[in-house]
N, C-alpha and C positions, 0 to 999 in steps of 0.2 A: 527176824525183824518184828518188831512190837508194834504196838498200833499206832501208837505215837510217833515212834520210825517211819510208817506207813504215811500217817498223816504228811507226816514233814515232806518224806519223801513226794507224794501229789502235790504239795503248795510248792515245794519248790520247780515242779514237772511244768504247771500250770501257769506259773510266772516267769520262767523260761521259755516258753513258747510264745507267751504274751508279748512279752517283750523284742520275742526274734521275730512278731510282726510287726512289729514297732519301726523294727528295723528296714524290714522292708516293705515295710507298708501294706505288708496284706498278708496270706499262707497261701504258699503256692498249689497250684490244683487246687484251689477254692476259689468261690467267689466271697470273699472277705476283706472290707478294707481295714484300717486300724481299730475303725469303731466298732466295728462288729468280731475283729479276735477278742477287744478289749472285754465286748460284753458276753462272749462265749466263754472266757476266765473266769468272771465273775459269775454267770450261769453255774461253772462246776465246781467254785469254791460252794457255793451253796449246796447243788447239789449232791455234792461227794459228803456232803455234811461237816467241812470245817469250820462252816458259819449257821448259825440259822437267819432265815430270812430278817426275821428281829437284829441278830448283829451287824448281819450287811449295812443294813439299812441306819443303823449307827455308825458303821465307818465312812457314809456320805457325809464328807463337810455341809452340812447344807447353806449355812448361811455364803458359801461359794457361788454353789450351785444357785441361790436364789437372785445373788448380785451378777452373775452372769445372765440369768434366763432375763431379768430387767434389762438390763442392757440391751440385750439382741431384740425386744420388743421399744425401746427408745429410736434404737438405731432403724428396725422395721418403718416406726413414723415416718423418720426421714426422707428414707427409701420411695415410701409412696405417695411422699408430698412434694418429690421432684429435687428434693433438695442440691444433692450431689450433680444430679445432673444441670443444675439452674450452677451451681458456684463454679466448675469445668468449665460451661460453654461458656461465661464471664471471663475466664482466666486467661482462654484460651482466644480470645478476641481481644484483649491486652493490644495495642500497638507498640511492641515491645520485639528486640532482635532475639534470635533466637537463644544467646545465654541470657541474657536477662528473662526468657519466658520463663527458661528453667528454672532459675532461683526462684519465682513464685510458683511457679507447680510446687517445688520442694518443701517451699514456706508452707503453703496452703493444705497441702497433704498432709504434712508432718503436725501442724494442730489440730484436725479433722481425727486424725490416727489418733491421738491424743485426747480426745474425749470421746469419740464413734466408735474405737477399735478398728485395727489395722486390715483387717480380713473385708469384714465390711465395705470401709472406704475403697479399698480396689477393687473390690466388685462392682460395687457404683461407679466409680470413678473410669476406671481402663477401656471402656468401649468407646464411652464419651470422648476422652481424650482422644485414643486413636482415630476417630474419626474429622477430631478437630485437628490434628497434627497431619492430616489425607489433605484436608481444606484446604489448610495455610503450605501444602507444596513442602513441609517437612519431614525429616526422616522419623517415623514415628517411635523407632526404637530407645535412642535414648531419655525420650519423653518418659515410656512406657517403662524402661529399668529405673528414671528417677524415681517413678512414683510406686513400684516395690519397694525402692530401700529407704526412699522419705516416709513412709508408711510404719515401716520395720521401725527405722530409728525415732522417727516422732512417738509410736507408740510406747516406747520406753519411758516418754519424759513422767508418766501419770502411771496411777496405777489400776490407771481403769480402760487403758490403752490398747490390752491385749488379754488373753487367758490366763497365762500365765502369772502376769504381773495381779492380775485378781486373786488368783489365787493365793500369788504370793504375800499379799495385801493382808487380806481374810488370817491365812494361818498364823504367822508373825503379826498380826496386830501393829501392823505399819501405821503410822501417822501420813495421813494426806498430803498433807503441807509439806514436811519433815522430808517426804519422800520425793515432792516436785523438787525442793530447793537443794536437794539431791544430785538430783538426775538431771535437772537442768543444763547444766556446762559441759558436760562431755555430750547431751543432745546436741545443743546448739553449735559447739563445735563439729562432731560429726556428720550435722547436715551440710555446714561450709566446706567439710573434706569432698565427700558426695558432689556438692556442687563442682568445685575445682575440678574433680575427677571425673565428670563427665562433661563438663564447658568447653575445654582446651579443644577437642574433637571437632566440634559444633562449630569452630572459624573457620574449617575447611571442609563444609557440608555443599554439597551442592546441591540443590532446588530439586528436590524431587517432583517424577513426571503428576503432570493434571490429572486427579483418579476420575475414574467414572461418576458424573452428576448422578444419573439414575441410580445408582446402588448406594450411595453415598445417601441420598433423600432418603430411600426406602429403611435405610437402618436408623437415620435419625428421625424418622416419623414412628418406631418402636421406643424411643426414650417416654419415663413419666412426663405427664405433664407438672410445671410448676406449680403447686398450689400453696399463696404467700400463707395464707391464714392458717394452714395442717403444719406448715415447717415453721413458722412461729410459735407456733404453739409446742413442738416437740423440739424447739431451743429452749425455751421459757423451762422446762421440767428440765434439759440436760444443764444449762446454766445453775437453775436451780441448787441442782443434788449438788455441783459441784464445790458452789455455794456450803451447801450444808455439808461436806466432805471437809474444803478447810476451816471451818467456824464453828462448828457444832458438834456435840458428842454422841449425834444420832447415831444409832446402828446401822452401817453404812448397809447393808442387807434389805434392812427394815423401810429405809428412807427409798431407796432404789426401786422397790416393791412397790412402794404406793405411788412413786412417778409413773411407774409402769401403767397402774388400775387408772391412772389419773388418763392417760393416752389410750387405754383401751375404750374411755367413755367419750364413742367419738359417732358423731351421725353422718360422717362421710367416711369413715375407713371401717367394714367389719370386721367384729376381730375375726373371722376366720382370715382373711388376706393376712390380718397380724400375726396369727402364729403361724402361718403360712411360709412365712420368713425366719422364723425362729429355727438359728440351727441346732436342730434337735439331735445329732448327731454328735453335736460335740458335746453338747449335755451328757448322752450317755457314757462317750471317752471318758469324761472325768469319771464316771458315778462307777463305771466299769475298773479302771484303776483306782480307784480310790479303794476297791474291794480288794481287788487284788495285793497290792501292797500294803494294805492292813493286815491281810494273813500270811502272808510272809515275816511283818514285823513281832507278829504272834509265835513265831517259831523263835523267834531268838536270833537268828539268824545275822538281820541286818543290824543287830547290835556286834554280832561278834565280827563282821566284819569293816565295822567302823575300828572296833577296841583291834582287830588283826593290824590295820593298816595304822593305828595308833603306837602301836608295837614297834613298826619300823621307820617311826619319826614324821608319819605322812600323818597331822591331824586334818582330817578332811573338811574339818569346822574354819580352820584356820584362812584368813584372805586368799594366798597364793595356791594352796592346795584347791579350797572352792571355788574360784578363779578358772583353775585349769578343768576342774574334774566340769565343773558346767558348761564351760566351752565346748572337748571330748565329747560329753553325754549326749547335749542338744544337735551335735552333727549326727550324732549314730541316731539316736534314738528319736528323737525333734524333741523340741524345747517344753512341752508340757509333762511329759513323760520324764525328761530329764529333772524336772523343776519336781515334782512328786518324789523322785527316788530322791533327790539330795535335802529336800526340806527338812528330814529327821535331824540332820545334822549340823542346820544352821540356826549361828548361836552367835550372838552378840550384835554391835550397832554396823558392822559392816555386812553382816550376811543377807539380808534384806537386799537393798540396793545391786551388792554382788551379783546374786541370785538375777533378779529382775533384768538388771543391763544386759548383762551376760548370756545369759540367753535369749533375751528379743535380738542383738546386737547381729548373734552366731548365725542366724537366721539367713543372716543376707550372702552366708558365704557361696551355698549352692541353691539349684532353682529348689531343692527337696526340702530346702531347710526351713522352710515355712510354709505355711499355707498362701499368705501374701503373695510370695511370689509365683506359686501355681495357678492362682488364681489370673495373676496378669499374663500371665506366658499362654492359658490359656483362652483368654480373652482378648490376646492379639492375633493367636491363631485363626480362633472364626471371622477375624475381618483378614484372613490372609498377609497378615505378617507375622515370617517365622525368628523365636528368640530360643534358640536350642541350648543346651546346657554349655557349652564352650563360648558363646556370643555374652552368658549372662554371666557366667565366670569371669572373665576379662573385667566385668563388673563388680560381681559381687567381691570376690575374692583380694581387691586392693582397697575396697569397702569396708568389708570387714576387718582387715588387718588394722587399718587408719583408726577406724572408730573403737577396738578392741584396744589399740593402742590407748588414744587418747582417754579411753575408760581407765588405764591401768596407771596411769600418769594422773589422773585426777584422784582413784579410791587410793595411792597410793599416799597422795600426800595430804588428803582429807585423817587419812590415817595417823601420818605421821607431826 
């Protein structure tokens, strides 16, 4: 074997491994979650010398990387100006029956997701709620699975809703506008399936038991407090960009960056609290793959294994093939990782949209498929209510089909 053999040989060892954390979320007998195999990959493409630190660091999309890091400092504002938790406790004091609350939890989350990011908003959102659905004597679970999958699907409608869709944004040089007026109708529809599919239940609920006052006080005396002036202020910058997202030919990057510095110039919030909140974790997932699958592409590899499967009539570029392989991917792999391996190969006015739906949609199938959902499952656990993988599946899984559907019945005849 030659050196070259050798090289290939470790990138393709190192991206194999990567990815078989991917799978399962960590390496076993380590303590490593996804973000740190990702960035122990990228550690040894460097190190083993397939990259020099200079090429890594140009395989970082940055202009991604920069429209994310802005965002999770937007969404930070929010966070510590009460926001989330002032729009909840509002929602949630609705004098409204229990399907009717739902539809606006659904409503409310699903636009939230849609310019906050989906991850976010249920972190904010799921303690709240639960404690509001304790209040009002309801069962808090299906509150608490709407607002994972209204989360999921609302974050689709925009492309600034979730990681991925940033991503996908950024690479493909998506149109704003182009891509709402997109995504729009199989959103909208999908949250009305979502609803149906968890309302019918909700006629034959019965009143759950009075919780404990005392324990109940002591966690909502832990919420931010409201502050009207800090969440006006970090609506005015997220209205703004989005503003300048469909109007303007700002560098969506550039624009995002300076909302950011705009929110950091704050004499009630330090930015240490601000990037306090900044998940810096998922910064490095991407910066770590990004490396990774750049030196793979550097091998030839994942060309010849487009042109293999091109071979036997499967173009993976194509609607129904990218369609299916995104779907597959983001269950195995999750949805960012999946959206990174197939972007090489999406090409033309459908693959955008594909790509984006498709994998935020997939998301909702099981509690692993997103972070969203991890996120609510467990932050109904520490108020002691349990959503195990079987309770959320009954959920997710008629969820996803419905909205999957409806996606396919829409690109299909947008297409045709």
């Amino acid at each position: 074997m030659n050196a070259g053999e050798a090289q290939t040989a470790l990138v393709v060892a190192v991206f194999a491994i990567v990815y078989f954390g991917m799978i399962l979320g960590g390496l076993p007998k380590l303590h490593l979650d996804r973000t740190g195999v990702a960035l122990l990959g990228a550690i040894a493409i460097v190190g083993f010398g397939v990259m020099t630190p200079e090429q890594a660091a140009q395989a970082v999309h940055l202009p991604t990387i920069v429209l994310l890091f802005s965002f999770m400092v937007i969404s930070a504002q929010m966070r510590l100006g009460g926001f989330y938790t002032w729009v909840t406790r509002r929602v949630a004091a609705l004098d409204l029956g229990p399907a009717a609350l739902l539809a606006v939890v659904i409503g409310v989350v699903a636009v939230l997701a849609a310019v906050f990011s989906n991850d976010i908003v249920c972190l904010a959102v799921a303690p709240v709620l639960a404690d509001a659905c304790l209040r009002r004597r309801l069962d808090p679970v299906p509150y608490l699975l709407a607002l994972a999958c209204a989360a999921n699907i609302g974050s689709a409608a925009t492309l600034i809703g979730n990681p991925q869709n940033l991503l996908i944004g950024q690479r493909l040089a998506l149109d704003f506008g182009g891509y709402l007026r997109e995504a729009a109708a199989p959103v909208v529809l999908g949250l009305a399936a979502l609803w149906a599919l968890l309302a019918w239940p909700l006629r034959r609920a019965a009143p759950q038991p009075p919780p404990d006052p005392a324990a109940l006080a002591a966690q909502e005396a832990e919420y931010p407090a409201f502050d009207r002036w800090q969440t006006a202020k970090g609506l005015a910058v997220a209205l703004a960009l989005v503003g300048v997202f469909l109007f303007t030919g700002w560098p969506h990057d550039v624009a995002a960056l300076v909302g950011a510095g705009v929110l950091l110039l704050s004499q009630r919030f330090h930015s240490s609290k601000m990037m306090g909140l900044v998940d810096w974790e998922l910064l490095i997932l991407f910066i770590g793959l990004f490396i990774v699958n750049e030196a793979l592409a550097h091998t030839g590899l994942t060309a010849q294994a487009v042109q293999w499967f091109a071979d036997r009539g499967v173009a993976l570029g194509e609607p129904v093939p990218l369609f299916v392989a995104t779907l597959l991917l983001s269950n195995v792999v999750s949805n960012v990782p999946a959206v990174m391996l197939l972007l090489p190969v999406a090409e033309g006015a459908h693959a955008g949209p594909t790509l984006a739906l498709v994998s935020t949609l997939a998301g909702n199938l099981l509690v692993v498929g997103s972070i969203a959902n991890i996120i609510v499952v467990d932050a109904a656990r520490r108020r002691g209510i349990e959503i195990d993988w079987r309770r959320h599946a009954r959920t997710g899984v008629p969820v996803t089909l419905a909205t999957l559907a409806i996606t396919a019945g829409w690109l299909a005849w947008r297409a045709g």
